[in-house]
N, CA, C and O of each residue as an XYZ file, in Angstrom:
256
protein
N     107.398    156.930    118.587
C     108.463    157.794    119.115
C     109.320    156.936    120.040
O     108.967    156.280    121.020
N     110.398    157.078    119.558
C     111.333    156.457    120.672
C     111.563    157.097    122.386
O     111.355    158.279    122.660
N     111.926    156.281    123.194
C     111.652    156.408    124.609
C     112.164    157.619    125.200
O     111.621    158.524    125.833
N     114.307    157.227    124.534
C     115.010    158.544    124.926
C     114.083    159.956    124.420
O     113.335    160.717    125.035
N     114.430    159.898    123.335
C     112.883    161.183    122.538
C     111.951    161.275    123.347
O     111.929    162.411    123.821
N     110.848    160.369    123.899
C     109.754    160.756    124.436
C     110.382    161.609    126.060
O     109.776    162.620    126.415
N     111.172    161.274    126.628
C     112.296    161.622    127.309
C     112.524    162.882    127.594
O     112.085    163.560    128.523
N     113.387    163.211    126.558
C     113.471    164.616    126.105
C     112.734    165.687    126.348
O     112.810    166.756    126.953
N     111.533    164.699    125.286
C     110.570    166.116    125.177
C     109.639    166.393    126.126
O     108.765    167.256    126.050
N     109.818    165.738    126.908
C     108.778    165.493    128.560
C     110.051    166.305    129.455
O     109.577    167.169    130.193
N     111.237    166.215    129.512
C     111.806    167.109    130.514
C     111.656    168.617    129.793
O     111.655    169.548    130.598
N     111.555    168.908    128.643
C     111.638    169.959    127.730
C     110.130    170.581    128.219
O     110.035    171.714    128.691
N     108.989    169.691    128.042
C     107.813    170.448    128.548
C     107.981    170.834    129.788
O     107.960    172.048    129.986
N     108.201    169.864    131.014
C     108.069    170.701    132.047
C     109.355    171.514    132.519
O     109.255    172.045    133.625
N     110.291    171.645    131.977
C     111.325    172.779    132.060
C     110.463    174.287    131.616
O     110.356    175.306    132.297
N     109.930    174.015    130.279
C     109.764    175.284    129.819
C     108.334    175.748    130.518
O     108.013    176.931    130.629
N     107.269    174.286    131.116
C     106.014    174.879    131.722
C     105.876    175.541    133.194
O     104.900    175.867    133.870
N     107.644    175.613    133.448
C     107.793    176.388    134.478
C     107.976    177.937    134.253
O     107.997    178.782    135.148
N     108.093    178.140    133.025
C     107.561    179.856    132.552
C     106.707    180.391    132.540
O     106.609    181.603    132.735
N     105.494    179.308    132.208
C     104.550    180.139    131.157
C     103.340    179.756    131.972
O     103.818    179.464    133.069
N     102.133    179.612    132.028
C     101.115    179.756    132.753
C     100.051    178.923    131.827
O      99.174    178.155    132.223
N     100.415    179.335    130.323
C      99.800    178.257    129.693
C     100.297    177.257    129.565
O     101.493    177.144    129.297
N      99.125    175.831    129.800
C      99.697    174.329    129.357
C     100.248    174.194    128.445
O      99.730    174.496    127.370
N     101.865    173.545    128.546
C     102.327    172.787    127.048
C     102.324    171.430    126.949
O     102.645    170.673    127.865
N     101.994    171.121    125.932
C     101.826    169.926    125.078
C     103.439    169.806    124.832
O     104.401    170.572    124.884
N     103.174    168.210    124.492
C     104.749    167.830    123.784
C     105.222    168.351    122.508
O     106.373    168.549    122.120
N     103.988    168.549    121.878
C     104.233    169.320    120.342
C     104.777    170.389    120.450
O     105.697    170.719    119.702
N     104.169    171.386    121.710
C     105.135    172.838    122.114
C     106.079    172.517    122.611
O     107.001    173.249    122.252
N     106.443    171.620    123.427
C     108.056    170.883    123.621
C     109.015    170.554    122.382
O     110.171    170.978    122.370
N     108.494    169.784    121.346
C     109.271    169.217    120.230
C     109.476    171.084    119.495
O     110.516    171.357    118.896
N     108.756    171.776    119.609
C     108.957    173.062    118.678
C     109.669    173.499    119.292
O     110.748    173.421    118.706
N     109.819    174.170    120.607
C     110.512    174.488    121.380
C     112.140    173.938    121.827
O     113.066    174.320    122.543
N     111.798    172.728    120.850
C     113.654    172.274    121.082
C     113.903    172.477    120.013
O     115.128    172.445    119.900
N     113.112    172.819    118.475
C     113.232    173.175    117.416
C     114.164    174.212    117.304
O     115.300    174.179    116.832
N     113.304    175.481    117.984
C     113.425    176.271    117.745
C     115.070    177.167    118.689
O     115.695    178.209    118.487
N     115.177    176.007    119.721
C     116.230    176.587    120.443
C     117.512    175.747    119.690
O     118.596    176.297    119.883
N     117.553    174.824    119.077
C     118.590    174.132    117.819
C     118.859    175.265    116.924
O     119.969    175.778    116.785
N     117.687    175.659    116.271
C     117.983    176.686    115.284
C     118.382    177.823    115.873
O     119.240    178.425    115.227
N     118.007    178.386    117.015
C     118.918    179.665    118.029
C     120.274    179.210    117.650
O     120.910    179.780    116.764
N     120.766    178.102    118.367
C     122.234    177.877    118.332
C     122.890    177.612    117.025
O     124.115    177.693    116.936
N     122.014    177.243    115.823
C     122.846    176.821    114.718
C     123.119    178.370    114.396
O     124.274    178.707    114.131
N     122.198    179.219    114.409
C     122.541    180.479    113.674
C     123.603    180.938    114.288
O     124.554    181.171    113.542
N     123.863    181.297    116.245
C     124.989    181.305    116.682
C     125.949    181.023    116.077
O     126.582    181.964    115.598
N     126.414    179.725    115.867
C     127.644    178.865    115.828
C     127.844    179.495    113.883
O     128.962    179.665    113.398
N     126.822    179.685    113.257
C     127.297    180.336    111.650
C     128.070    181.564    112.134
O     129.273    181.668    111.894
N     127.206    182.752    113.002
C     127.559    184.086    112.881
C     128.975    183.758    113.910
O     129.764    184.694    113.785
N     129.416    182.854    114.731
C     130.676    182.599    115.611
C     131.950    182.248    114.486
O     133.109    182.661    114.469
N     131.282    181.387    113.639
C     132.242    180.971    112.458
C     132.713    181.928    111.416
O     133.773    181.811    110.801
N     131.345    183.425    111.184
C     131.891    183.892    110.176
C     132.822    185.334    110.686
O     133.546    186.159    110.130
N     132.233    185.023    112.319
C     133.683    186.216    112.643
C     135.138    185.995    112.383
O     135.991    186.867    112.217
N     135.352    184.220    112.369
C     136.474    183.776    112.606
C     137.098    183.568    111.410
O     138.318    183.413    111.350
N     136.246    183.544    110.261
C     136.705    184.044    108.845
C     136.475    184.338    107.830
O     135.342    184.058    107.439
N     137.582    185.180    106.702
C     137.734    186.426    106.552
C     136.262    186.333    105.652
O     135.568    185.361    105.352
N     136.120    187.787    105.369
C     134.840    188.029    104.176
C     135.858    187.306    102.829
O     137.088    187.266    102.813
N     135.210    186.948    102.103
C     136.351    186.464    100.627
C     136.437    187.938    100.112
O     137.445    187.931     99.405
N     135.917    189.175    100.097
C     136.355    190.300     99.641
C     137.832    190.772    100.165
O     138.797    190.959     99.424
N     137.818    190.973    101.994
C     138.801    191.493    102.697
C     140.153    191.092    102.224
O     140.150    189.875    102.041
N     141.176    191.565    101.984
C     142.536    191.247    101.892
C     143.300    191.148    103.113
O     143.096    191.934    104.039
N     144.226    190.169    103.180
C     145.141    190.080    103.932
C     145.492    191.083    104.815
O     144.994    191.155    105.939
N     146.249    191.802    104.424
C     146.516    192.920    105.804
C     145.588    193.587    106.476
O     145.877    194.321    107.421
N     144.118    193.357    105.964
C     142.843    194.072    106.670
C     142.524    193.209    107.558
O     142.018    193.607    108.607
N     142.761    191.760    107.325
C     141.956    190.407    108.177
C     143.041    190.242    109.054
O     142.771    189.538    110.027
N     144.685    190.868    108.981
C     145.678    190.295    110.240
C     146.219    191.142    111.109
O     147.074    190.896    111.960
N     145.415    192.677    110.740
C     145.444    193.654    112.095
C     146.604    193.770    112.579
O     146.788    194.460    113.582
């Protein structure tokens, strides 16, 4: 594992082992940045598909 990475996932454990009461491991760190990547990718889809149109909608429905 590279250093920056080992890095990471060591501020990532004890960021998040300030929640929880149970010990985390780096493996619950590396999932835990997993899983908050995939939070934001789904964000940034459902941000994108407000911003455009359904391919059904027509024009004067999508320019209000």
């Amino acid at each position: 594992m590279s250093e920056p990475k080992e890095q990471f996932l060591e501020q990532t454990r004890r960021f998040w082992q300030e929640q929880t009461d149970r010990p985390l491991s780096v493996e619950d760190a590396r999932q835990i940045a997993a899983n908050v990547t995939g939070l934001f990718h789904v964000l940034a889809e459902w941000a994108a598909a407000e911003v455009r149109p359904h391919p059904n909608e027509t024009k004067e429905r999508v320019s209000r």
